[in-house]
SEFITOR-577646 format. One record per residue (C-alpha): residue number from 0; residue in three letters; x, y, z. Coordinates in steps of 0.5 Angstrom, whole numbers, plus 2048, in hexadecimal, padded with zeros to 3 digits. Layout:
<recs>
<rec k="NUM" r="Ala" u="X" v="Y" w="Z"/>
...
</recs>
This chain:
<recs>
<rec k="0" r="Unk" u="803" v="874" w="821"/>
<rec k="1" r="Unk" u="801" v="86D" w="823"/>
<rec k="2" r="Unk" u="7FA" v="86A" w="824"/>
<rec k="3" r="Unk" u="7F8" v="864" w="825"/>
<rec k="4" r="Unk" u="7F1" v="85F" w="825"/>
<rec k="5" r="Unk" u="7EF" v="858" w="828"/>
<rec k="6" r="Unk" u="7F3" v="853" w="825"/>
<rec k="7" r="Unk" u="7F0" v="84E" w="822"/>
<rec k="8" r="Unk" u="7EF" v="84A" w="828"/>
<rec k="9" r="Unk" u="7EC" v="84E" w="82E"/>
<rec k="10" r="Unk" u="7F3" v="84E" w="832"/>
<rec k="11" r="Unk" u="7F4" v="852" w="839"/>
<rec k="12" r="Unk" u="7F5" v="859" w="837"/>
<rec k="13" r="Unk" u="7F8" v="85F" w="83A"/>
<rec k="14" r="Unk" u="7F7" v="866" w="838"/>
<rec k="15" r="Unk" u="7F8" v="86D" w="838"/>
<rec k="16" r="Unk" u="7F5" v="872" w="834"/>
<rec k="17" r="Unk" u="7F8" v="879" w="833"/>
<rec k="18" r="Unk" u="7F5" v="87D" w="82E"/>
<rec k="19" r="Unk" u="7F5" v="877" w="829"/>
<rec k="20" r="Unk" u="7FA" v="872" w="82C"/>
<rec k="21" r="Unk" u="7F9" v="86B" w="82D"/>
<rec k="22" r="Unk" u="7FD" v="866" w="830"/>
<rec k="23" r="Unk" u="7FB" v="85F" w="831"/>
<rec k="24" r="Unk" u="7FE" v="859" w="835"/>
<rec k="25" r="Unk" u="7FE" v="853" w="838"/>
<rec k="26" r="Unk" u="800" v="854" w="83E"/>
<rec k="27" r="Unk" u="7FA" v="854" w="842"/>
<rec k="28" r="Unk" u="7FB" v="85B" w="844"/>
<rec k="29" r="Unk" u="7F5" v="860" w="845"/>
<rec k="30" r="Unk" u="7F8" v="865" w="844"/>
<rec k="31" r="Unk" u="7FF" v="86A" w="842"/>
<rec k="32" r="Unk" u="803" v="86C" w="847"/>
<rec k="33" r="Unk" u="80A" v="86C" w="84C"/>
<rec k="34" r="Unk" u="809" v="865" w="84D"/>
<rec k="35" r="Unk" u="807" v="862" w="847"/>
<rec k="36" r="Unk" u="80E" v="860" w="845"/>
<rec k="37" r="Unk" u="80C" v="85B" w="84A"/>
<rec k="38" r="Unk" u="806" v="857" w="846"/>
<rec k="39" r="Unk" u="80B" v="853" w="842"/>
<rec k="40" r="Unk" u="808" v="84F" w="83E"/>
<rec k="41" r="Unk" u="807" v="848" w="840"/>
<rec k="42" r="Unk" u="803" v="843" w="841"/>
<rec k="43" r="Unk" u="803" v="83C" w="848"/>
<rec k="44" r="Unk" u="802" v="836" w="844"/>
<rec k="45" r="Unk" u="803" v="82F" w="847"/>
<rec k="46" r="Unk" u="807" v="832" w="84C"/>
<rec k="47" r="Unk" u="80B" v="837" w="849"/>
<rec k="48" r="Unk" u="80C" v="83D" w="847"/>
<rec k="49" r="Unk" u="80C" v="83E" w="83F"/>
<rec k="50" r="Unk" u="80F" v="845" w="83C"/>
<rec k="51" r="Unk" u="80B" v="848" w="835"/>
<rec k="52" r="Unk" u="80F" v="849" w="830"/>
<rec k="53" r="Unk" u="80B" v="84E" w="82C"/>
<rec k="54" r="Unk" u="807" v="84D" w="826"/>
<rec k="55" r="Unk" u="808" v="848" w="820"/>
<rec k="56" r="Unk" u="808" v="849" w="819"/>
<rec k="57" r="Unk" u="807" v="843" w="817"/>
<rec k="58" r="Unk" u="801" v="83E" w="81A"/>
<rec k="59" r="Unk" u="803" v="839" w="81D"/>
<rec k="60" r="Unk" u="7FF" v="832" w="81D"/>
<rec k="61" r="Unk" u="7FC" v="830" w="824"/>
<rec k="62" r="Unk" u="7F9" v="82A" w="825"/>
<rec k="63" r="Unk" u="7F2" v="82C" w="827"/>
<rec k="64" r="Unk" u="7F4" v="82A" w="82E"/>
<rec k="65" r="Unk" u="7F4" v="830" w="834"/>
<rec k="66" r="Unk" u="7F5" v="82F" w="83B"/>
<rec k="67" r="Unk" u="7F4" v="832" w="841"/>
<rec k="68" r="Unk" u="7F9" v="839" w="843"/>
<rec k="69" r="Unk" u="7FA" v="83E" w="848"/>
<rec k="70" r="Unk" u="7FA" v="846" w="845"/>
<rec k="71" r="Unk" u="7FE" v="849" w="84C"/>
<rec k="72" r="Unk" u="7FB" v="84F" w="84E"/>
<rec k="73" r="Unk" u="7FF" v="856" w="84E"/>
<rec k="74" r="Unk" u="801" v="85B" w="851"/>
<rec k="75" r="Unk" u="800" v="861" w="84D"/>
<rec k="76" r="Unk" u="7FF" v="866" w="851"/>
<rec k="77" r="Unk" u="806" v="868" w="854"/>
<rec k="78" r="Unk" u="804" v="866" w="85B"/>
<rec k="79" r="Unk" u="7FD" v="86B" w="85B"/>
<rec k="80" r="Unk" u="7F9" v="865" w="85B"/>
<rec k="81" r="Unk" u="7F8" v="85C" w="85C"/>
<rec k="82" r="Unk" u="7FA" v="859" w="856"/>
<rec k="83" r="Unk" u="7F5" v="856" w="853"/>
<rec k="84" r="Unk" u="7F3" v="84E" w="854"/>
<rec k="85" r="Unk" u="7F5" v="849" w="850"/>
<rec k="86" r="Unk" u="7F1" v="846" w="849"/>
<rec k="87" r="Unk" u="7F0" v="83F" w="847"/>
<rec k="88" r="Unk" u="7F1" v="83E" w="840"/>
<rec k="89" r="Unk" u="7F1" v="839" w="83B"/>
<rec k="90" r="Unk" u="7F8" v="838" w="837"/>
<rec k="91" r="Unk" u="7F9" v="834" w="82F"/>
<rec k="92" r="Unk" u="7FE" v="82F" w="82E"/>
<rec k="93" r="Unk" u="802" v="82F" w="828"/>
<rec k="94" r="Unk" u="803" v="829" w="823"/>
<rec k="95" r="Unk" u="80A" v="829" w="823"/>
<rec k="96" r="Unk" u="80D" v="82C" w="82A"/>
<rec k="97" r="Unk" u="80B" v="829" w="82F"/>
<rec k="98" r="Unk" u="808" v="82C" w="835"/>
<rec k="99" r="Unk" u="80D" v="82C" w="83A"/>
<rec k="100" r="Unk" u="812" v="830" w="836"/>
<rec k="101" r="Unk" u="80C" v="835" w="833"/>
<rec k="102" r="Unk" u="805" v="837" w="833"/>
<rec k="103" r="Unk" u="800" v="83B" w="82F"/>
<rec k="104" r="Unk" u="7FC" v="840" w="832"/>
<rec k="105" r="Unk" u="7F7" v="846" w="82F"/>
<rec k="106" r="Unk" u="7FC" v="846" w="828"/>
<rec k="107" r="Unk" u="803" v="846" w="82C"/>
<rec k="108" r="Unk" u="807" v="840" w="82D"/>
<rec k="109" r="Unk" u="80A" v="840" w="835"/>
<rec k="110" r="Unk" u="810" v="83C" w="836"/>
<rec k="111" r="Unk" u="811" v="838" w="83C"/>
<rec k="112" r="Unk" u="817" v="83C" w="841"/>
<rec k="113" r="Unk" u="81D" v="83A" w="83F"/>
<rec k="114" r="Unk" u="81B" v="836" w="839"/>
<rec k="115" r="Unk" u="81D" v="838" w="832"/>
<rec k="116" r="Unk" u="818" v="837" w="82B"/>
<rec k="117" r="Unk" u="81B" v="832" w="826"/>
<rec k="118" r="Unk" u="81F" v="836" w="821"/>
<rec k="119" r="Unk" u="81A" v="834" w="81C"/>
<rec k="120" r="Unk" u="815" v="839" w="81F"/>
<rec k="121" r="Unk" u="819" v="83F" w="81E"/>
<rec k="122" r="Unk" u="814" v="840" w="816"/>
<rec k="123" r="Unk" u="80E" v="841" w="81B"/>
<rec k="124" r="Unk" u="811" v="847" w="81D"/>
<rec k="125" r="Unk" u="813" v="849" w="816"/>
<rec k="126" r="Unk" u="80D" v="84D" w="811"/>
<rec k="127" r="Unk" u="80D" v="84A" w="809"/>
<rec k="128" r="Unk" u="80F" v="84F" w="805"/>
<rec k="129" r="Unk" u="80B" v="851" w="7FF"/>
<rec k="130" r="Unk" u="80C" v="84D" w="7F9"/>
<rec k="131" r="Unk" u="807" v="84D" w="7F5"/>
<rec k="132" r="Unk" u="806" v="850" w="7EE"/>
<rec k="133" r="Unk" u="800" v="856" w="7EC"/>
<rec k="134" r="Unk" u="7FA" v="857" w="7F2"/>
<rec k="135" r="Unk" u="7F8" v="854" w="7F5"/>
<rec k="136" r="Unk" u="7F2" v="852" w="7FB"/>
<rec k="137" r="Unk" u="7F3" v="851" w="803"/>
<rec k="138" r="Unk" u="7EF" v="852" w="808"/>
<rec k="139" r="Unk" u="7EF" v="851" w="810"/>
<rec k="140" r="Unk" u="7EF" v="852" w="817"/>
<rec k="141" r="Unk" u="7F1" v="85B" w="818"/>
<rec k="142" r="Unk" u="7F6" v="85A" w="81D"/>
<rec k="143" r="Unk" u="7FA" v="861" w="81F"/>
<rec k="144" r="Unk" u="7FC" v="867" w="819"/>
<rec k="145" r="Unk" u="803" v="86B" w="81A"/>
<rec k="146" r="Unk" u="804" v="871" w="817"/>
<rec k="147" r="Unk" u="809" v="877" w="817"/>
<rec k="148" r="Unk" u="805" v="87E" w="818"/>
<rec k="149" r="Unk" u="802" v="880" w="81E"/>
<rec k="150" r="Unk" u="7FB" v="87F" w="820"/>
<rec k="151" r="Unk" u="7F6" v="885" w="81E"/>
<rec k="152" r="Unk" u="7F0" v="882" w="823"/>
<rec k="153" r="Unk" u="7ED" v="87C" w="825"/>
<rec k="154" r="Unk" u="7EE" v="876" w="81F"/>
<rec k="155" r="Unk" u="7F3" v="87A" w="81B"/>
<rec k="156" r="Unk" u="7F6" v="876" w="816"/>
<rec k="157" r="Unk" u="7FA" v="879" w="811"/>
<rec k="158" r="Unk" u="7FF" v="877" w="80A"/>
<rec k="159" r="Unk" u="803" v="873" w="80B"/>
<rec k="160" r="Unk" u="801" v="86F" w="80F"/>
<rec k="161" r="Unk" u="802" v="867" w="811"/>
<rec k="162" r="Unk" u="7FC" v="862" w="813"/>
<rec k="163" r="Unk" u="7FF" v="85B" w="816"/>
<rec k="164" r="Unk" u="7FA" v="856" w="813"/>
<rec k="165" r="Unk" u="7F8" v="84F" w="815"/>
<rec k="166" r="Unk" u="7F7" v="84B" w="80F"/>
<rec k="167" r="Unk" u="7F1" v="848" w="80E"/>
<rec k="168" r="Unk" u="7F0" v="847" w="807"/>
<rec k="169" r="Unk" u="7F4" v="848" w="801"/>
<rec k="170" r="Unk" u="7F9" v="845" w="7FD"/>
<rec k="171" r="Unk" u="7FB" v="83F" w="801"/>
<rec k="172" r="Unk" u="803" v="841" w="803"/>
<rec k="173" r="Unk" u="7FF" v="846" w="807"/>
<rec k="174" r="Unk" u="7FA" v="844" w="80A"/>
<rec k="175" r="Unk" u="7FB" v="842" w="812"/>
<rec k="176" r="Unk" u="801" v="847" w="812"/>
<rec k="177" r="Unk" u="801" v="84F" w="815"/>
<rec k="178" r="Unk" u="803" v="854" w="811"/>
<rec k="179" r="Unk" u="804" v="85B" w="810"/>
<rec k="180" r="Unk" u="800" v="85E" w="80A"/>
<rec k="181" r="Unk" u="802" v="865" w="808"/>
<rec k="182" r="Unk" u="7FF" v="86B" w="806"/>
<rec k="183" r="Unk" u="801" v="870" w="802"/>
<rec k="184" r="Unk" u="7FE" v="876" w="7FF"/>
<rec k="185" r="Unk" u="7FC" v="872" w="7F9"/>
<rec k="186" r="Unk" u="7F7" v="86E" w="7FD"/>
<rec k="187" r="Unk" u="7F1" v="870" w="7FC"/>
<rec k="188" r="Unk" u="7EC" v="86D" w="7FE"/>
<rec k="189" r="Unk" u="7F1" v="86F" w="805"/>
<rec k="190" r="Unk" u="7EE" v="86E" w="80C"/>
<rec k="191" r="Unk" u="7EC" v="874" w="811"/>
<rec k="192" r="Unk" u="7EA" v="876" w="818"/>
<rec k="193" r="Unk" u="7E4" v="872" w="817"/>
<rec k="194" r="Unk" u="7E6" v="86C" w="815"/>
<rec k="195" r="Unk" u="7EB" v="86D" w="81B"/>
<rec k="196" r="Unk" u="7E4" v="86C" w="820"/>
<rec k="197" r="Unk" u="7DF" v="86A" w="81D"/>
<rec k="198" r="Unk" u="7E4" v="863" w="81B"/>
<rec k="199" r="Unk" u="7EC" v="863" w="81E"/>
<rec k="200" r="Unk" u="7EA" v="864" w="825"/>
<rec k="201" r="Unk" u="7E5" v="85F" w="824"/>
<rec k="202" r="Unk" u="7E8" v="85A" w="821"/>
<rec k="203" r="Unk" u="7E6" v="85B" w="81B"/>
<rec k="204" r="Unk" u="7E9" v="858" w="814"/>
<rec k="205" r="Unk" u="7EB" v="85B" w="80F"/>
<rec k="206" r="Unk" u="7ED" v="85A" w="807"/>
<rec k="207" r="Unk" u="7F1" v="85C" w="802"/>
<rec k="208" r="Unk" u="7F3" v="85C" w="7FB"/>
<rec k="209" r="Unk" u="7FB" v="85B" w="7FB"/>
<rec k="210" r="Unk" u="801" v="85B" w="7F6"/>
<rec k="211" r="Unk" u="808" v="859" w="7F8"/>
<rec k="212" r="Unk" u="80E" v="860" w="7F9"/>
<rec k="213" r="Unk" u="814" v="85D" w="7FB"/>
<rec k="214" r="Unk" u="812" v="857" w="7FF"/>
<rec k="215" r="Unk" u="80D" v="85B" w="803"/>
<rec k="216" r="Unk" u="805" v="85B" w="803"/>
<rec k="217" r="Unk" u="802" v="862" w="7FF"/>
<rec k="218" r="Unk" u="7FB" v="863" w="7FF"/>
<rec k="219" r="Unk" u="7F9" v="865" w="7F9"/>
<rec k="220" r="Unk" u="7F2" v="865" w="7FC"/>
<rec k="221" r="Unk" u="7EE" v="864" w="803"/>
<rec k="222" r="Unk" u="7E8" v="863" w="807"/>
<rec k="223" r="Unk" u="7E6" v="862" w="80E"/>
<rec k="224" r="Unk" u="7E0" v="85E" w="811"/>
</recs>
């Protein structure tokens, strides 16, 4: 089971709902079907093609400055229709990379065709781990939640499961980071189809109580608003 909410920016999305199941995207596709292969995620900036390269973990510093972008339309509905047009947009430059070889958009990094990112870039892509002593607190944007079972109707979530969380506030490591939180059968409070509807799929937030297991996030407790 996955489900996932509106990122913490208002990123183009696509998605399909069946039973409870929702993927999102950013491929500017309005839909899910045969052609949505097709719908790379890819931006047009200054006259070249950039390709994402999925969400960070670890924000980067932008400078404060965007510029003007083309999101290309798609194709994704396997021949049956016009694709949809393209979308002007609005990219962020980093600080520390320079806008010929990588952009941000909506939370993602895009890399210029036949560019690489610097080496150095690779801990944006890597989440922290969980290293702090006792419980503690954090709270932040409700991205998606991942779980084993199979859902018993709309908004299902049961234990275990995990929450992918955007930091925004809590003990400074963590904080600009996108982490997993688990949930386990000692959660309590734990989150449920309501919570699921009334926040995830709004782009909700969500906080929690939290201890260290292993190096992972576990919820000692949780609550969405």
């Amino acid at each position: 089971m996955r489900l996932s909410g509106t990122p913490r920016s208002a990123r183009v999305g696509v998605f399909a709902v069946t039973g409870v199941l929702l993927l999102a995207g950013l491929s500017g596709c309005s839909g899910v079907g045969s052609g949505a292969a097709s719908c790379a995620a890819a931006i047009e900036y200054d006259g070249h093609t950039y390709l994402g390269t999925g969400n960070v973990r670890r924000d980067p510093e932008v400078t404060g400055r965007s510029m003007p972008a083309v999101l290309p339309g798609c194709d994704d509905s396997g021949g049956q229709s016009e694709p949809e047009g393209d979308e002007a947009i609005r990219v962020e430059e980093l600080a520390d990379v320079d806008s010929g070889v990588s952009v941000m958009f909506n939370g993602s990094v895009y890399v210029r065709n036949g560019q690489n990112l610097p080496h150095w870039t690779q801990r944006w892509f890597r989440a922290p781990r969980c290293d702090t002593d006792g419980t503690f607190r954090l709270s932040g944007g409700w991205l998606g939640v991942t779980g084993p079972h199979k859902p018993r109707f709309d908004g299902d979530i049961q234990v275990p499961y995990r929450l992918e969380v955007h930091v925004t506030s809590g003990p400074p490591d963590y904080v600009a980071t996108t982490i997993f939180v688990r949930a386990t059968s000692s959660t309590d409070p734990a989150l449920d189809a309501a919570d699921v509807t009334t926040s995830l799929l709004k782009g909700g937030q969500v906080s929690a109580s939290v201890r260290c297991a292993g190096g992972r996030f576990e919820a000692v407790a949780l609550r969405a608003g």
